[in-house]
mmCIF file of the C-alpha atoms, coordinates in Angstrom:
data_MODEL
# 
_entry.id   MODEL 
# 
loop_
_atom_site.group_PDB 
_atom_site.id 
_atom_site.type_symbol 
_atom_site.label_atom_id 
_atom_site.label_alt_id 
_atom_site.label_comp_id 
_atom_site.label_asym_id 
_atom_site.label_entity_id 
_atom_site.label_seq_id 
_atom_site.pdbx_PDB_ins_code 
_atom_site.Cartn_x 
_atom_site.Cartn_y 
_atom_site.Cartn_z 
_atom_site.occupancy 
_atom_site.B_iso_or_equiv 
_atom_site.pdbx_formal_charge 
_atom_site.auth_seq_id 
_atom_site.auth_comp_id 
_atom_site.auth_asym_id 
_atom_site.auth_atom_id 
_atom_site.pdbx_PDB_model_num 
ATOM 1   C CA . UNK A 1 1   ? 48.465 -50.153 88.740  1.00 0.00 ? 1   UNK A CA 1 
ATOM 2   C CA . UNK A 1 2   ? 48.458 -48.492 85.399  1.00 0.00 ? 2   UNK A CA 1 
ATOM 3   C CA . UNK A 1 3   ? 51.793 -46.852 86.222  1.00 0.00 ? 3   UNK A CA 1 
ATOM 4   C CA . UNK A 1 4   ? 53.323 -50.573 85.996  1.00 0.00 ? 4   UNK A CA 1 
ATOM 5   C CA . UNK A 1 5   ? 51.529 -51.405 82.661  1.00 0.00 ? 5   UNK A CA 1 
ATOM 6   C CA . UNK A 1 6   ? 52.756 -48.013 81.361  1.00 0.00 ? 6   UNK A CA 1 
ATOM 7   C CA . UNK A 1 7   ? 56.597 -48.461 82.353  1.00 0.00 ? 7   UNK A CA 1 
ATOM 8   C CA . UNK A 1 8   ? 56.895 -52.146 80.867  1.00 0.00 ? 8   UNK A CA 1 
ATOM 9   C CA . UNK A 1 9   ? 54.852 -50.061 77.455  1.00 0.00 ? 9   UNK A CA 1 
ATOM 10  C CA . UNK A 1 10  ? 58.070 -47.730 77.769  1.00 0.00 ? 10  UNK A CA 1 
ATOM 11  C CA . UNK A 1 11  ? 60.622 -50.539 77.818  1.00 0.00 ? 11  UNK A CA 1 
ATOM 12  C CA . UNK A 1 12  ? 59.382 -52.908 75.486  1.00 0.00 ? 12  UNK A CA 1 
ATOM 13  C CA . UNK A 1 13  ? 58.697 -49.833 73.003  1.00 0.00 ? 13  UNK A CA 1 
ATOM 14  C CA . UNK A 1 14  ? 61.646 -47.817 73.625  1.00 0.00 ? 14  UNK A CA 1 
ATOM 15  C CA . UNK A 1 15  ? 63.978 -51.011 72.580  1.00 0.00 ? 15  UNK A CA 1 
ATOM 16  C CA . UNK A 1 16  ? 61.803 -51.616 70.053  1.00 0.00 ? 16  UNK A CA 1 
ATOM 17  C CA . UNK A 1 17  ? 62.118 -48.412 68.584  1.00 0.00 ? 17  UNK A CA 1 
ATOM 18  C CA . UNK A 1 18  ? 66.262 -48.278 69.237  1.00 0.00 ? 18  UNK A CA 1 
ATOM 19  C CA . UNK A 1 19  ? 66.368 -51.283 66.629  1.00 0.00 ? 19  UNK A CA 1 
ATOM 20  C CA . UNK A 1 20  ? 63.606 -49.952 63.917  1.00 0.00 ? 20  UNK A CA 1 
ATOM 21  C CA . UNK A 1 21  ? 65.503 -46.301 63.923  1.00 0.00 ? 21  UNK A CA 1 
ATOM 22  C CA . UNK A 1 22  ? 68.866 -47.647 64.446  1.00 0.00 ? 22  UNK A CA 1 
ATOM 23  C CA . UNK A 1 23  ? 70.147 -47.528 61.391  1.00 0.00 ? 23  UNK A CA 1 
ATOM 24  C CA . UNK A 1 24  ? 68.434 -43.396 61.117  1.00 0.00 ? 24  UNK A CA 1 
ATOM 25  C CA . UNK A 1 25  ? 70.282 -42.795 64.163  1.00 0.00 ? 25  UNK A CA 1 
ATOM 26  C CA . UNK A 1 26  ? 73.855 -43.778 62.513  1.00 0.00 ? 26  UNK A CA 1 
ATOM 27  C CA . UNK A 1 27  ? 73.212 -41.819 59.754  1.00 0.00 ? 27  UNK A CA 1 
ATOM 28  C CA . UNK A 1 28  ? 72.384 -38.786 61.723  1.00 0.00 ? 28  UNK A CA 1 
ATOM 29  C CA . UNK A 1 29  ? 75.595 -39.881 64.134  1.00 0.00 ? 29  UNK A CA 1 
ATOM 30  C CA . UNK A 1 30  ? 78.039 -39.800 61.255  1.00 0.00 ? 30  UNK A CA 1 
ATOM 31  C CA . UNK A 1 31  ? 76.425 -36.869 59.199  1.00 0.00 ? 31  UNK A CA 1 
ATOM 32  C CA . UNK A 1 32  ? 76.892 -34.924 63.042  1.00 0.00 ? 32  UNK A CA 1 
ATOM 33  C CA . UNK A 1 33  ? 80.467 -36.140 62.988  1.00 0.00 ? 33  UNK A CA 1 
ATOM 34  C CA . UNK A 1 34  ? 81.074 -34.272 59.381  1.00 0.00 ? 34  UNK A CA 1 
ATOM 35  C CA . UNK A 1 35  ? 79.038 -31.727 59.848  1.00 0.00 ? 35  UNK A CA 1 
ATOM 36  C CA . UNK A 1 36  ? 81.404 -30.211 62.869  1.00 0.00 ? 36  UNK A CA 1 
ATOM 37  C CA . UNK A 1 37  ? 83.244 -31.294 65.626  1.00 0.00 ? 37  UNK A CA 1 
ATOM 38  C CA . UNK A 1 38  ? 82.292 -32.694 68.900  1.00 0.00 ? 38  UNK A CA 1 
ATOM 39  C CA . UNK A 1 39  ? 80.495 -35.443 70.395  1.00 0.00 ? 39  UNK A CA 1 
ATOM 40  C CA . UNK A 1 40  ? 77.357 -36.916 68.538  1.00 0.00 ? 40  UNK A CA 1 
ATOM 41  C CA . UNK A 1 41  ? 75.266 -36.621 71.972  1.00 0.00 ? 41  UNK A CA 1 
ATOM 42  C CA . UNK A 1 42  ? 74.058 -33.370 73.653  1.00 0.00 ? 42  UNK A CA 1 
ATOM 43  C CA . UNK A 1 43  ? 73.667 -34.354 77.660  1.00 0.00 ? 43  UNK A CA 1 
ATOM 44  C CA . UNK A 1 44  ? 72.180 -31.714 80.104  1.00 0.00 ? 44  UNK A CA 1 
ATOM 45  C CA . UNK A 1 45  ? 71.112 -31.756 83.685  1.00 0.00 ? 45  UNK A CA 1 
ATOM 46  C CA . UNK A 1 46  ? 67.317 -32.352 83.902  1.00 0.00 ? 46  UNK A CA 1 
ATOM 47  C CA . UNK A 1 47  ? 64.993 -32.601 86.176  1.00 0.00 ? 47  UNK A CA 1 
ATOM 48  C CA . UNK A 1 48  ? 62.952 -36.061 86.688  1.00 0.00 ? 48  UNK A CA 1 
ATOM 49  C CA . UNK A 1 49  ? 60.500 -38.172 88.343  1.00 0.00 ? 49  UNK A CA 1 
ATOM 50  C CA . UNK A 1 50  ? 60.228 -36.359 92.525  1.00 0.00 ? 50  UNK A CA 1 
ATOM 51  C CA . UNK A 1 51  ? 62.408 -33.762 91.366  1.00 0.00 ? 51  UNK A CA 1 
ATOM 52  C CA . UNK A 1 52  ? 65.726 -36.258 91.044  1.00 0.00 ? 52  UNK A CA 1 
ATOM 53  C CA . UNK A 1 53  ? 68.378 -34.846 88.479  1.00 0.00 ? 53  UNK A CA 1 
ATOM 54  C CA . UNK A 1 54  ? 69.316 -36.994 85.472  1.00 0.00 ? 54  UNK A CA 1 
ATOM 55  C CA . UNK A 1 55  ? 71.159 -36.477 82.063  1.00 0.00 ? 55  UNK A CA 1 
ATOM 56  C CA . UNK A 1 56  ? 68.991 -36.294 79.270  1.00 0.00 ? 56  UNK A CA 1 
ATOM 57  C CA . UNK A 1 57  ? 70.143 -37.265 75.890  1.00 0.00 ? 57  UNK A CA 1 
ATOM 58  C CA . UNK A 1 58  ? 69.961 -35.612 72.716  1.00 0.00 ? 58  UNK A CA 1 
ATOM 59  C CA . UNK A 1 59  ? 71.398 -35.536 69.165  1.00 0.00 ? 59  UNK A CA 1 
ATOM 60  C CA . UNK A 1 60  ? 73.743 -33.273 69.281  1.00 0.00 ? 60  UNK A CA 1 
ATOM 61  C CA . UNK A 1 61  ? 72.803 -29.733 67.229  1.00 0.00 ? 61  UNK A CA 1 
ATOM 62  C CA . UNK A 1 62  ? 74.906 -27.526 68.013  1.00 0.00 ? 62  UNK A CA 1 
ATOM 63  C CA . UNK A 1 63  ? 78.865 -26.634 67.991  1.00 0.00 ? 63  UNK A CA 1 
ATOM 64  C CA . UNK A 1 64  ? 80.691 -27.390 71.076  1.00 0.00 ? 64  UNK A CA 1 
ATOM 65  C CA . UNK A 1 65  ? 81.587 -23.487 71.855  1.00 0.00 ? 65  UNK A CA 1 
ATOM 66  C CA . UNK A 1 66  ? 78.048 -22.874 71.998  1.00 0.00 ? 66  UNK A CA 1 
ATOM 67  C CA . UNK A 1 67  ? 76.936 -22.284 75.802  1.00 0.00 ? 67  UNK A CA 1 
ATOM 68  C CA . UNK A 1 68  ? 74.017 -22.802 76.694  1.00 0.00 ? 68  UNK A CA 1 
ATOM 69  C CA . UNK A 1 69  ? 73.872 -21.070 79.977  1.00 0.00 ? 69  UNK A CA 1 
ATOM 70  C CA . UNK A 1 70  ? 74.704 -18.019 78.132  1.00 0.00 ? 70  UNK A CA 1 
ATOM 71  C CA . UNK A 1 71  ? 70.684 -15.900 77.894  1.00 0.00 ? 71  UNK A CA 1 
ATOM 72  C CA . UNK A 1 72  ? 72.563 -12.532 76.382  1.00 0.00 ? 72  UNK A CA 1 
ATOM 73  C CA . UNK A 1 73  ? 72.601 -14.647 73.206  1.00 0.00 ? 73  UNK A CA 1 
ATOM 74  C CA . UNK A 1 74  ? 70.464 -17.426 71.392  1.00 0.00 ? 74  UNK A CA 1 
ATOM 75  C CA . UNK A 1 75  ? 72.253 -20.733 70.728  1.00 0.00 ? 75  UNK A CA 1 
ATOM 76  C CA . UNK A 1 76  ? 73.644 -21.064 67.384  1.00 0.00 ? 76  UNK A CA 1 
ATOM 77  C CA . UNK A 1 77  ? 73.017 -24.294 65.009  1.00 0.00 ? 77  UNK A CA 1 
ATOM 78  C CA . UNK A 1 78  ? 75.309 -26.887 63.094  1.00 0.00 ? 78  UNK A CA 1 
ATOM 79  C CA . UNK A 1 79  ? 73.852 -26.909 59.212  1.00 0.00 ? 79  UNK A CA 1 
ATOM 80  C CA . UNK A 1 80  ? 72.751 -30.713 60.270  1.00 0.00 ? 80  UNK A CA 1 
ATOM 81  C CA . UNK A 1 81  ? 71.787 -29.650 63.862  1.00 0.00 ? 81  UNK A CA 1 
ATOM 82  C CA . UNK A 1 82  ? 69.342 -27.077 61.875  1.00 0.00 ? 82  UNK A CA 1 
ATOM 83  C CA . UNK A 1 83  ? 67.694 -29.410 60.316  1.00 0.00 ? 83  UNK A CA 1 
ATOM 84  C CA . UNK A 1 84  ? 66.808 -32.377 63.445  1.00 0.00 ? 84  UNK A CA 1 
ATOM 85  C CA . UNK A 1 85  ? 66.026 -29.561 65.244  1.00 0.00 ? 85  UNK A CA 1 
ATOM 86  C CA . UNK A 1 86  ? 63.476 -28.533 63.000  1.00 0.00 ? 86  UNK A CA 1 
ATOM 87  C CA . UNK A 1 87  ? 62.464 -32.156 62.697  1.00 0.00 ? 87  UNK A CA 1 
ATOM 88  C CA . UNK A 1 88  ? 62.408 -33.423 65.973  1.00 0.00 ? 88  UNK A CA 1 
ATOM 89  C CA . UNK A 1 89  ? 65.144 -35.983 65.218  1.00 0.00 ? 89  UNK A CA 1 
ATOM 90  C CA . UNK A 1 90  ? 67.161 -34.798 67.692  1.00 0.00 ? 90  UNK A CA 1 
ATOM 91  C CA . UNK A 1 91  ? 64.551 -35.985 70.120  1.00 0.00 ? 91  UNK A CA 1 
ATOM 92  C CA . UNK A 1 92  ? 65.888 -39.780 69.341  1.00 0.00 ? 92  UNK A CA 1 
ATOM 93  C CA . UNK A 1 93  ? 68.329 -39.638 71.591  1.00 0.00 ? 93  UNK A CA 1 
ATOM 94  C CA . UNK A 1 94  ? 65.761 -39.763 75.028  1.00 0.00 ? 94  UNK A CA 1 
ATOM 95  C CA . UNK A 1 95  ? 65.158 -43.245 73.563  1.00 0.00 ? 95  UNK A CA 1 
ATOM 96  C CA . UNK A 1 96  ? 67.780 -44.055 75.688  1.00 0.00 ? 96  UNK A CA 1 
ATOM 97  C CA . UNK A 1 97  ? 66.665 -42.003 78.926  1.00 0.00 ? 97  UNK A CA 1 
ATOM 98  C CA . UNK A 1 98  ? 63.255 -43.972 78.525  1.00 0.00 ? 98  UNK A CA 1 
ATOM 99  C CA . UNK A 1 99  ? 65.101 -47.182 78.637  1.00 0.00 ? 99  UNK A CA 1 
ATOM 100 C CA . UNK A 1 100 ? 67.134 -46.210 82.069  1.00 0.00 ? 100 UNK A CA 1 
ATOM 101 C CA . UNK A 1 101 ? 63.685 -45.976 83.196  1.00 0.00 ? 101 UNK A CA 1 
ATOM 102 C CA . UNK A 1 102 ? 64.232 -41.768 83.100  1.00 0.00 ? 102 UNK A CA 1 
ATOM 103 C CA . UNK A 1 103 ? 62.198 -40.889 81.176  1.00 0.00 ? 103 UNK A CA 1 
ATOM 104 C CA . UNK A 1 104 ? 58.774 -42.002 79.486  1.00 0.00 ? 104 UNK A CA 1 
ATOM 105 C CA . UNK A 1 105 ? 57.313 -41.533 75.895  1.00 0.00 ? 105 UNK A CA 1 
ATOM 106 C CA . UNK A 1 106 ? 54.277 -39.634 77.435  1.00 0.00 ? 106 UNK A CA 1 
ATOM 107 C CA . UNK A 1 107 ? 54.287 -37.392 80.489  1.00 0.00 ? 107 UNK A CA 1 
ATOM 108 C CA . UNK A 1 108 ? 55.467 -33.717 81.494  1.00 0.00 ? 108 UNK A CA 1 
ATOM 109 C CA . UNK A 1 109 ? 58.607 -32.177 79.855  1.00 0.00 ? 109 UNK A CA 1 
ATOM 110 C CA . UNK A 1 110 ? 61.635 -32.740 81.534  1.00 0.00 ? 110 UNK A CA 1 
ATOM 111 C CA . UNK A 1 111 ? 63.267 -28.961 82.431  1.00 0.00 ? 111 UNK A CA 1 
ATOM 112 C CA . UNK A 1 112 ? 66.423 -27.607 83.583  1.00 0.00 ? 112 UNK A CA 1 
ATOM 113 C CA . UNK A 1 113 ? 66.916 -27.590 87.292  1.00 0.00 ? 113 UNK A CA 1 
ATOM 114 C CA . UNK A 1 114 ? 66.664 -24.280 87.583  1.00 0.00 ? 114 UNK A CA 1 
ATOM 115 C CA . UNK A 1 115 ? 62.671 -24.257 86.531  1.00 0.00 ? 115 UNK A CA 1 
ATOM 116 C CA . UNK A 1 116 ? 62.092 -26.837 89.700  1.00 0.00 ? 116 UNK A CA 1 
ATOM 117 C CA . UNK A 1 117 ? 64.058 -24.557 92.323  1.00 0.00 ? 117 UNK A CA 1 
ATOM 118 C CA . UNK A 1 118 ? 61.981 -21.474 91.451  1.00 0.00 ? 118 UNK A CA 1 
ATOM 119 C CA . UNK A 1 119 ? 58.486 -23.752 91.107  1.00 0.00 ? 119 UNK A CA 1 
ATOM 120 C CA . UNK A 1 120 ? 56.334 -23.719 94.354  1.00 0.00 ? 120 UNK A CA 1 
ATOM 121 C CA . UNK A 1 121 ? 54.749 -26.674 96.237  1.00 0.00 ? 121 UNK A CA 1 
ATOM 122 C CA . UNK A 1 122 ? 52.158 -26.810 93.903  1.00 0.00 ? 122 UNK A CA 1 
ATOM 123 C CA . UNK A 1 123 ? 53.719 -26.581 91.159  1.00 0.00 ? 123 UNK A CA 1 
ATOM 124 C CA . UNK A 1 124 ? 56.673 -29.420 91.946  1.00 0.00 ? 124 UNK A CA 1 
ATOM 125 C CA . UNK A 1 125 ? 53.868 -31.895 91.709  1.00 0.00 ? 125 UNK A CA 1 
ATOM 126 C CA . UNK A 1 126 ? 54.330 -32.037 87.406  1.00 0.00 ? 126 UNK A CA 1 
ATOM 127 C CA . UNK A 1 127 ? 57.288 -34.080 88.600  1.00 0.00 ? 127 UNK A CA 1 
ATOM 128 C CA . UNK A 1 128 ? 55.071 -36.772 90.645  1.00 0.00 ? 128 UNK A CA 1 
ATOM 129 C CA . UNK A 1 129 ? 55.496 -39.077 87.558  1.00 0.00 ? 129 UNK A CA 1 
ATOM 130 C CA . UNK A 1 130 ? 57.920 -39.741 85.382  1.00 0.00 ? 130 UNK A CA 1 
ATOM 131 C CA . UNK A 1 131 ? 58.650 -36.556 82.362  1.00 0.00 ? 131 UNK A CA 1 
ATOM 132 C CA . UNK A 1 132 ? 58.584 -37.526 78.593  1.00 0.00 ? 132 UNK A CA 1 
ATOM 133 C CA . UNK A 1 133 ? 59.078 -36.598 75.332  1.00 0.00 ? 133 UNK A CA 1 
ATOM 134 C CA . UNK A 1 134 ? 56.043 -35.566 74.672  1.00 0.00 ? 134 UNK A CA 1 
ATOM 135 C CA . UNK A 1 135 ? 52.880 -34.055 77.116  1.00 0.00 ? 135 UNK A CA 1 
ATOM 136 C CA . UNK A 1 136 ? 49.842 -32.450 77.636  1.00 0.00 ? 136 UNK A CA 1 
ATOM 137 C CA . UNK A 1 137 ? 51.348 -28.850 77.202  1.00 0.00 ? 137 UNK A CA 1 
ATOM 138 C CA . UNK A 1 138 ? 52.966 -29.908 73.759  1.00 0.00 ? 138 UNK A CA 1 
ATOM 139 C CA . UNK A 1 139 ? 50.036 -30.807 72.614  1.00 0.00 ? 139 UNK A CA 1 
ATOM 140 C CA . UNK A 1 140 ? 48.435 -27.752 73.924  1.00 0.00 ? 140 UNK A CA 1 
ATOM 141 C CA . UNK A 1 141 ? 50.168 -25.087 72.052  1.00 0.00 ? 141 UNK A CA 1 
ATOM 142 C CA . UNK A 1 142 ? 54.008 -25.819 72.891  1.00 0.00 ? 142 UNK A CA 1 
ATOM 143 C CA . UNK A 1 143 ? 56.039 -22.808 73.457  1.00 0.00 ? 143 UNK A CA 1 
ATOM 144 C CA . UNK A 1 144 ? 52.813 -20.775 72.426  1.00 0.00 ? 144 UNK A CA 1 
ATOM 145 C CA . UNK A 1 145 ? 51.932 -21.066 75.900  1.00 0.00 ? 145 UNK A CA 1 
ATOM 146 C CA . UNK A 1 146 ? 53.008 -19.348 78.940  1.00 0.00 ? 146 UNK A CA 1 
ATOM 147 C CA . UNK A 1 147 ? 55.152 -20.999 81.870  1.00 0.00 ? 147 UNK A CA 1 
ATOM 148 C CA . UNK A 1 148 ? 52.137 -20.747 84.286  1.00 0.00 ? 148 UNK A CA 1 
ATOM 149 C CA . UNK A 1 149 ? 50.017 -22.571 81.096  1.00 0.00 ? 149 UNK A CA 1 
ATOM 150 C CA . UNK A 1 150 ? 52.279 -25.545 80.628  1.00 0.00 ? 150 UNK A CA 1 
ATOM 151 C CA . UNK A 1 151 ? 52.733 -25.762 84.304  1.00 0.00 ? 151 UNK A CA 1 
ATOM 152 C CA . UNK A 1 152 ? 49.210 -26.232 84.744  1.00 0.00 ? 152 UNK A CA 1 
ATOM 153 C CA . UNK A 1 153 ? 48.298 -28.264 81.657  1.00 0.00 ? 153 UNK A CA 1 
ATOM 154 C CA . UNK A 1 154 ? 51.247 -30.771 83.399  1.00 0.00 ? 154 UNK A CA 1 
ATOM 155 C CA . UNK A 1 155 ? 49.055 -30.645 86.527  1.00 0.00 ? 155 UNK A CA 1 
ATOM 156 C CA . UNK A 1 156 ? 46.082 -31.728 84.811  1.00 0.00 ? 156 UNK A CA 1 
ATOM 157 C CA . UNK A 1 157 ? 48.033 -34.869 83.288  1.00 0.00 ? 157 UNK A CA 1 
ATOM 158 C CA . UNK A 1 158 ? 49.345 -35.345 86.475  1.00 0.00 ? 158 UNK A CA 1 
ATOM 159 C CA . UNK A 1 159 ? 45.804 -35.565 88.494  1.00 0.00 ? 159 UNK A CA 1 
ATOM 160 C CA . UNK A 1 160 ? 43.756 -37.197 85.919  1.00 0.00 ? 160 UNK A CA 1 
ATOM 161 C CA . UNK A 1 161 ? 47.195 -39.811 85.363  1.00 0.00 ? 161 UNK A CA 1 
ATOM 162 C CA . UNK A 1 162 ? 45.453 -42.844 83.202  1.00 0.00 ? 162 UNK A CA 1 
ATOM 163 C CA . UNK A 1 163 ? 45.802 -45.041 80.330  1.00 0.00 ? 163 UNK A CA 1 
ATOM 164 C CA . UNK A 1 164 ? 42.442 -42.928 78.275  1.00 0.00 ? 164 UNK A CA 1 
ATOM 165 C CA . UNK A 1 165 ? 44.409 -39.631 79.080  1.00 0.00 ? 165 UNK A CA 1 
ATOM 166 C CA . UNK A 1 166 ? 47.621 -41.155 77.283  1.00 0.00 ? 166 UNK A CA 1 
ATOM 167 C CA . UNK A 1 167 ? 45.715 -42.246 73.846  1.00 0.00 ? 167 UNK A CA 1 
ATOM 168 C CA . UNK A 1 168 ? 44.193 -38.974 73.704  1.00 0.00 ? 168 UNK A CA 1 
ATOM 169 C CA . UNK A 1 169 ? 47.887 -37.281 73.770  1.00 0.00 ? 169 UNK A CA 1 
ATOM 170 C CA . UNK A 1 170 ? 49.142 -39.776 71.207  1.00 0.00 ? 170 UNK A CA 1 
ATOM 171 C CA . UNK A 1 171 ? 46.484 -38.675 68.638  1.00 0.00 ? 171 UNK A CA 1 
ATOM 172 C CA . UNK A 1 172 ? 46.533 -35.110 69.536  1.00 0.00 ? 172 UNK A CA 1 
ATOM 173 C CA . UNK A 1 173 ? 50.812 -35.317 69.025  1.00 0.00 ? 173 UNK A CA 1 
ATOM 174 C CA . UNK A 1 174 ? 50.517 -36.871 66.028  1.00 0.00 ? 174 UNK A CA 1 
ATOM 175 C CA . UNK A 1 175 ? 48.574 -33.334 64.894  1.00 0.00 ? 175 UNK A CA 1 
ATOM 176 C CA . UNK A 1 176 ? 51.074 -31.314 66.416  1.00 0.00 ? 176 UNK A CA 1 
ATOM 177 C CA . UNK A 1 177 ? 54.568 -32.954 66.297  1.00 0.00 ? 177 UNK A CA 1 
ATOM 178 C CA . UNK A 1 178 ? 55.137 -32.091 63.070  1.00 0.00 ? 178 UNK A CA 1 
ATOM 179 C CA . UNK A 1 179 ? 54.490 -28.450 62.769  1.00 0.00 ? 179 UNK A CA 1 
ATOM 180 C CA . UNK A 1 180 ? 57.404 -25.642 63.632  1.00 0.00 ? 180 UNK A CA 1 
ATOM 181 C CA . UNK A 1 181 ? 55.062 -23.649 65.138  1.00 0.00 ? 181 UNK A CA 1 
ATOM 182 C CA . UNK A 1 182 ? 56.272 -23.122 68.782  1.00 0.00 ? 182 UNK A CA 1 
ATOM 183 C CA . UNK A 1 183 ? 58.856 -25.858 68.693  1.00 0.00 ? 183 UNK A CA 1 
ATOM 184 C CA . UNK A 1 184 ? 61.834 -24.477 69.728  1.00 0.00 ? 184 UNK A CA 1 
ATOM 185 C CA . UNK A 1 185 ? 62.220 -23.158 73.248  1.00 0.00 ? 185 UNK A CA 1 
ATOM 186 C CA . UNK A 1 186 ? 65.381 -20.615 72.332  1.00 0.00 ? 186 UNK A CA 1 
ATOM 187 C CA . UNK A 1 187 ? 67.064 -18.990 75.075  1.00 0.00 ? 187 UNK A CA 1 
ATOM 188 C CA . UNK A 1 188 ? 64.918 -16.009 75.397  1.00 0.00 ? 188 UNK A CA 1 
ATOM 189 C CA . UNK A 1 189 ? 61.816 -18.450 75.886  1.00 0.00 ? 189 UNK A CA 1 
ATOM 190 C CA . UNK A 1 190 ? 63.303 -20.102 78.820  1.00 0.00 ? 190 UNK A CA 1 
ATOM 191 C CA . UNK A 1 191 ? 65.184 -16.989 80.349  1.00 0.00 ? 191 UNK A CA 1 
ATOM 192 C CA . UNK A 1 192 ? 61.541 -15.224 80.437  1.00 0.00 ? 192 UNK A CA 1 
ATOM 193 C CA . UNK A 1 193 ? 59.858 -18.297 81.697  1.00 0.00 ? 193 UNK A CA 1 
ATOM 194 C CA . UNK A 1 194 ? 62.611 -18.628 84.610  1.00 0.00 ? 194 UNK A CA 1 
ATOM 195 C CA . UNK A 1 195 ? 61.752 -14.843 85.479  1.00 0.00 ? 195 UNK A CA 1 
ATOM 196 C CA . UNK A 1 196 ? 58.219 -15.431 85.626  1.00 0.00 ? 196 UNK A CA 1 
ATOM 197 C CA . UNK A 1 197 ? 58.873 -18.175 88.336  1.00 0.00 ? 197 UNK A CA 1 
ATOM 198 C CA . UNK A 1 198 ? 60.892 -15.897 90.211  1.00 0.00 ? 198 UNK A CA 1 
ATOM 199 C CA . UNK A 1 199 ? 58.689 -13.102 90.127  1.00 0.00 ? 199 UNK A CA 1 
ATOM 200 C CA . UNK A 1 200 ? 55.952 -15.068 91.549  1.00 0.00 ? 200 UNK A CA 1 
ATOM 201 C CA . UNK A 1 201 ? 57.982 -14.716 94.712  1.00 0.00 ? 201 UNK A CA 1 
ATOM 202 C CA . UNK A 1 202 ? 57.650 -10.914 94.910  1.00 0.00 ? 202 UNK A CA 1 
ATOM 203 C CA . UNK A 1 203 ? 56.047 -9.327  97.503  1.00 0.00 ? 203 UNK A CA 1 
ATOM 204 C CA . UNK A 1 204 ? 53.996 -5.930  95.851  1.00 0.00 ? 204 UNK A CA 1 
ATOM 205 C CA . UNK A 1 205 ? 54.539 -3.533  98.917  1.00 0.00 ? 205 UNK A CA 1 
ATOM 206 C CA . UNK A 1 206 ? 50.745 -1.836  99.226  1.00 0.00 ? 206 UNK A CA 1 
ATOM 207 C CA . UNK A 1 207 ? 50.727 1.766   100.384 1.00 0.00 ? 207 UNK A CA 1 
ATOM 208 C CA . UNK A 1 208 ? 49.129 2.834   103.700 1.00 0.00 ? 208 UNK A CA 1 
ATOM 209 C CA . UNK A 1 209 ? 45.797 4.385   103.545 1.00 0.00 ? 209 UNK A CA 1 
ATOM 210 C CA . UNK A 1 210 ? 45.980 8.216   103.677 1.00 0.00 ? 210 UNK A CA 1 
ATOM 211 C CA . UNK A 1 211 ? 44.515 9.833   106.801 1.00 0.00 ? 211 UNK A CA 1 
ATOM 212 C CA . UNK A 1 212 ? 42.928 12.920  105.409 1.00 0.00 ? 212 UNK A CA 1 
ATOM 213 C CA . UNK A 1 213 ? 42.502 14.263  108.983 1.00 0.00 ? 213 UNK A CA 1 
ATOM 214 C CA . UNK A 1 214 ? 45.895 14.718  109.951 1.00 0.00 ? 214 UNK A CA 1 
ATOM 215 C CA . UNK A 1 215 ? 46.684 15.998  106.284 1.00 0.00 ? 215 UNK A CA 1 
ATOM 216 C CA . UNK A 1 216 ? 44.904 18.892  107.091 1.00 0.00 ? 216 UNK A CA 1 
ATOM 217 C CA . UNK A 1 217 ? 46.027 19.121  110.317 1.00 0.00 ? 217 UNK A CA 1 
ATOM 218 C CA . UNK A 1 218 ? 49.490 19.347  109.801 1.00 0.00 ? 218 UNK A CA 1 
ATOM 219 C CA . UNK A 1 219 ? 48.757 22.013  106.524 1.00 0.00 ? 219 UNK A CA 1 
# 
């Protein structure tokens, strides 16, 4: 039931806040546009609600060349996509995912595929609700965190899913959204997080027990 409640919450505040920060969002659109060339939105693959792939919108803050499938280097920064990043006004943009119904203000991070092919059964059930801007693990240390951490602090908000759990977030983002500390997941965040998933995979070969008996026999 509260699921319902929550996603007509989403629409009525996400166009709510589209009109009170549209005239922000133009600014930051043309001062983009000056800044450097390209389009004003940054769209990526994500991964949604029961593991469905969407585009996920953000301000764009970085030059076109930059790719961001390259790990041997960290992505570089526009001088205005320096400064939304650091703010988190580059977030604006999944205003409109969370009116597509995509997206939701509160719930698990939304990641690149390639974090839900290398995830287990267990661990695919973060995406049993819709992802949001903001979650549990964001409010639990960020990028301070490991992989395995956020993973399971998304499990948590996923099994104890409720309208108290959601408040609680809101206050405890509106102590951390604001601080740098851990904001920015850079390349080499996500490239280490994407080989701990993999790893979890390996099989450590154990060694057979030593017969001490035929050791000596053979001597």
């Amino acid at each position: 039931m509260y699921k319902y409640f929550k996603r007509l919450v989403d629409i009525v505040l996400a166009i709510i806040c589209l009109l009170v920060f549209i005239i922000p969002m133009i600014i930051i659109a043309i001062a983009i546009k000056l800044d450097s060339k390209g389009p004003v939105f940054f769209k990526q693959d994500r991964t949604g609600k029961d593991g469905k792939i969407f585009k996920l919108y953000k301000f764009r803050s970085m030059p076109v060349e930059n790719d961001v499938r390259d790990f041997s280097k960290e992505d570089q920064h526009t001088k205005v996509g320096a400064f939304i990043r650091k703010t988190s006004l580059d977030e604006l943009g999944q205003l409109i995912n969370i009116a597509k119904g995509e997206m939701s203000f509160i719930g698990p991070r939304p990641w690149i595929p390639e974090y839900y092919e290398n995830m287990n059964e267990e661990q695919r059930h973060r995406c049993d609700v819709l992802p949001g801007i903001t979650g549990l693990a964001q409010c639990k240390g960020r990028n301070n965190i490991t992989i395995n951490e956020k993973i399971n602090y998304d499990l948590e908000y996923v099994k104890n899913f409720s309208f108290k759990q959601d408040i609680k977030i809101i206050f405890l983002t509106i102590k951390t959204v604001f601080g740098e500390d851990g904001a920015d997941a850079g390349k080499s965040t996500i490239q280490n997080e994407l080989e701990c998933l993999k790893n979890q995979y390996q099989v450590v070969e154990v060694a057979e027990p030593v017969d001490d008996a035929k050791v000596l026999k053979n001597a």
